[in-house]
N, C-alpha and C positions, 0 to 999 in steps of 0.2 A: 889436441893441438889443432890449432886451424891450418889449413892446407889449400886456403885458397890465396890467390893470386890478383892484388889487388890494383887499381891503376889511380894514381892520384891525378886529378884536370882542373887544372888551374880555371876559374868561373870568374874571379875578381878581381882588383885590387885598386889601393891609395892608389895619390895621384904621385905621393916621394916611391912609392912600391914596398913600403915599410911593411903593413898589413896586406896578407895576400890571402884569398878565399879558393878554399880548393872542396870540390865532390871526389867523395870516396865513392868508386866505381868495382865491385864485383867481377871477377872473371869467371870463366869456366874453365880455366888452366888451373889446374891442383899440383902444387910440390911433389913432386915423385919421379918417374922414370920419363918421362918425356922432358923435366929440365935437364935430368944429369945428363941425361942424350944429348942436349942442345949445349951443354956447357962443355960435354966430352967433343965436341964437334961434330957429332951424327946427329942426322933429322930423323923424325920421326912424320906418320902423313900428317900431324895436325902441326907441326913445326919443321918444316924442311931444313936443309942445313946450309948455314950462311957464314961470313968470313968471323960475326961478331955476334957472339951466344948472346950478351945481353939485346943489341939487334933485334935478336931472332924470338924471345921471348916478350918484348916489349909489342912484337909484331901481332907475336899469339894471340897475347893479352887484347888489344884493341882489336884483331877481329873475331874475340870472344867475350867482349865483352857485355854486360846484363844492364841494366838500368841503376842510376846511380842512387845509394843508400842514403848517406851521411854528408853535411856541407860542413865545413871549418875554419876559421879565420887563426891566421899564425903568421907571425913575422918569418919564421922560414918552415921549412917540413922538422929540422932536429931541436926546432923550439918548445916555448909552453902552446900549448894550444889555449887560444884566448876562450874561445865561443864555441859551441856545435850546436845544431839542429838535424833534426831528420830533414833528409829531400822533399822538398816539396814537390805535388802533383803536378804542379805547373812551374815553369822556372820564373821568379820575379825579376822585374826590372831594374831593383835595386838590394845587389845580396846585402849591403852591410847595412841599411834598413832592414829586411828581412832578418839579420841576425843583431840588430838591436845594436847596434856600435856606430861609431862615428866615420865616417873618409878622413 
């Protein structure tokens, strides 16, 4: 079971906002006892304790997180996913050129 902790960043999109392009980004926050801490309302030192668990893990995550893997294009996150690619080394000027689809 994966246990890691992932942050989606929106990178794109149309100009109706129909098609959005998001990187899947890595954390180093792993499922385990530092969320249920954070969910229980205790901080732990890599998550301190704040009024709003999700807050406070969404907080982890962006100052944990690694370089980004995977790019995707999807009219929302609980959609089909249209397209993926791996991350490219350099980020292009144009994702939905880079991922072969139209604006």
């Amino acid at each position: 079971m994966c246990r890691t902790v992932y942050l989606f960043r929106l990178v794109d999109w149309d100009s109706g906002q129909d098609v959005r392009v998001f990187a899947i980004v890595p954390t180093r926050v792993q499922f385990g006892s530092e969320i249920a801490e954070a969910f229980a309302g205790r901080g732990s030192a890599s998550m301190p304790a704040t009024t709003d668990p999700g807050l406070q893990l969404i907080a982890a995550a962006e100052a944990q997180q690694t370089d980004a893997t995977t790019v995707f294009a999807a009219c929302d996150l609980l959609g089909e996913i249209e397209v993926w690619r791996s991350f490219p080394d350099s980020e292009p000027k144009d994702w939905f050129r880079y991922l072969g689809i139209e604006r």
